[in-house]
KEZAMAR-258324 format. One record per residue (C-alpha): residue number from 0; x, y, z. Coordinates in nm, 2 decimals, always signed. Layout:
BEGIN
> i/east/north/up
> NUM/X/Y/Z
...
This chain:
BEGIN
> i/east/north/up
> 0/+3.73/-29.07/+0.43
> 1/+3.63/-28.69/+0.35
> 2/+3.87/-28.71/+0.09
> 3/+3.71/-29.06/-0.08
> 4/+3.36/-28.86/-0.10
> 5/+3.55/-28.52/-0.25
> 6/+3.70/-28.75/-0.54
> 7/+3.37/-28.89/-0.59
> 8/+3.21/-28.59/-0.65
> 9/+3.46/-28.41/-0.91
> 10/+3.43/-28.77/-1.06
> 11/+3.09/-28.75/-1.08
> 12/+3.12/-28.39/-1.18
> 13/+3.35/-28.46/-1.45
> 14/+3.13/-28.73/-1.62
> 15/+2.84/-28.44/-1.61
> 16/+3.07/-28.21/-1.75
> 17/+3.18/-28.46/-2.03
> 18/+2.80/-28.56/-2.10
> 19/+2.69/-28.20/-2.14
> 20/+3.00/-28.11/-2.34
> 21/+2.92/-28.43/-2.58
> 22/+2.57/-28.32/-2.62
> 23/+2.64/-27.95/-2.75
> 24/+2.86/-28.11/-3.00
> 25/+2.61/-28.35/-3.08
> 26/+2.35/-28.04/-3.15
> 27/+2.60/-27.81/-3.32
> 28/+2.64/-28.08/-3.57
> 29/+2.31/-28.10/-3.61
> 30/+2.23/-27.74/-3.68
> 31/+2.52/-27.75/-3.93
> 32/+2.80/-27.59/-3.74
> 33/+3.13/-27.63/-3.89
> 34/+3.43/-27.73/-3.64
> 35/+3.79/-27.71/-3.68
> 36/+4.02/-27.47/-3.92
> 37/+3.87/-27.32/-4.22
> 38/+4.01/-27.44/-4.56
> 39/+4.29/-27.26/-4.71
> 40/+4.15/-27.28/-5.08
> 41/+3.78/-27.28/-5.20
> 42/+3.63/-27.52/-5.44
> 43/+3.68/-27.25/-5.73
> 44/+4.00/-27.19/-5.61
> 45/+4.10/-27.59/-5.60
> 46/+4.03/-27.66/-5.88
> 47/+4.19/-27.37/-6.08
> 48/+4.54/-27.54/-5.86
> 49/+4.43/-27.85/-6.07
> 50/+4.41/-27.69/-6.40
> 51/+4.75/-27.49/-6.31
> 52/+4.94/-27.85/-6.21
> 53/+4.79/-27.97/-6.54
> 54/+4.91/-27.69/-6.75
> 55/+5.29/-27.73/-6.62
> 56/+5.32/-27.51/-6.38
> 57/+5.58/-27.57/-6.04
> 58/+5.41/-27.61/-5.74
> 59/+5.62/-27.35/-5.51
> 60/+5.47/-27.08/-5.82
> 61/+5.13/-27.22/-5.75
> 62/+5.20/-27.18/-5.40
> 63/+5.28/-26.81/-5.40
> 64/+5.02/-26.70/-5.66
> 65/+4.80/-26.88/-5.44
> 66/+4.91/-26.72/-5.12
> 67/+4.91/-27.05/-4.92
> 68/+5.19/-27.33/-4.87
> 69/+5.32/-27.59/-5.09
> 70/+5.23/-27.86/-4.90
> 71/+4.85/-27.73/-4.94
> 72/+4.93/-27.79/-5.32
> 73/+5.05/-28.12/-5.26
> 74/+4.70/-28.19/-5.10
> 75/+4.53/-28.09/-5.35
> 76/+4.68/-28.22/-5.60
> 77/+4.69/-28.58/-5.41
> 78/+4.31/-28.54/-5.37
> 79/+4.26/-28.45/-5.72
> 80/+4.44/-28.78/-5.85
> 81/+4.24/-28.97/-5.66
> 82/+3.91/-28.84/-5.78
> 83/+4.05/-28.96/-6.15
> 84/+3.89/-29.26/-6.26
> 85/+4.11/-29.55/-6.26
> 86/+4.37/-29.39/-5.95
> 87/+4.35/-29.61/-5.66
């Protein structure tokens, strides 16, 4: 029996915990709070990747002059071709 009303309680503490968790997201959000990793490249720095890919260069080049990873290259270059008019 005591142990039925101890699991109820850290149940019912856990949904308060969740609800006031949810809620300071919620208002973070809302005050413009950014969450997760920042991005490896800036807009500037994006799209001078795009004009580099353009121009001829390799990506492991762009990679290293860059500082970052190829596979953040590939990204960018995938989102770039999609942003072209007529890419689906």
């Amino acid at each position: 029996m005591t142990m039925q009303v101890i699991a109820a309680v850290a149940e019912f503490e856990r949904d308060l915990l969740i609800e006031r968790t949810q809620s300071a997201i919620i208002w973070a959000k809302s005050t413009g709070k950014h969450f997760g990793r920042p991005p490896a490249l800036n807009t500037d720095e994006r799209e001078a990747v795009v004009r580099r890919l353009d121009a001829g260069a390799s990506i492991a080049e762009i990679a290293r002059e860059f500082k970052t990873t190829r596979q953040t290259i590939m990204r960018v270059n995938k989102a770039a071709l999609k942003l072209q008019p007529g890419n689906r």
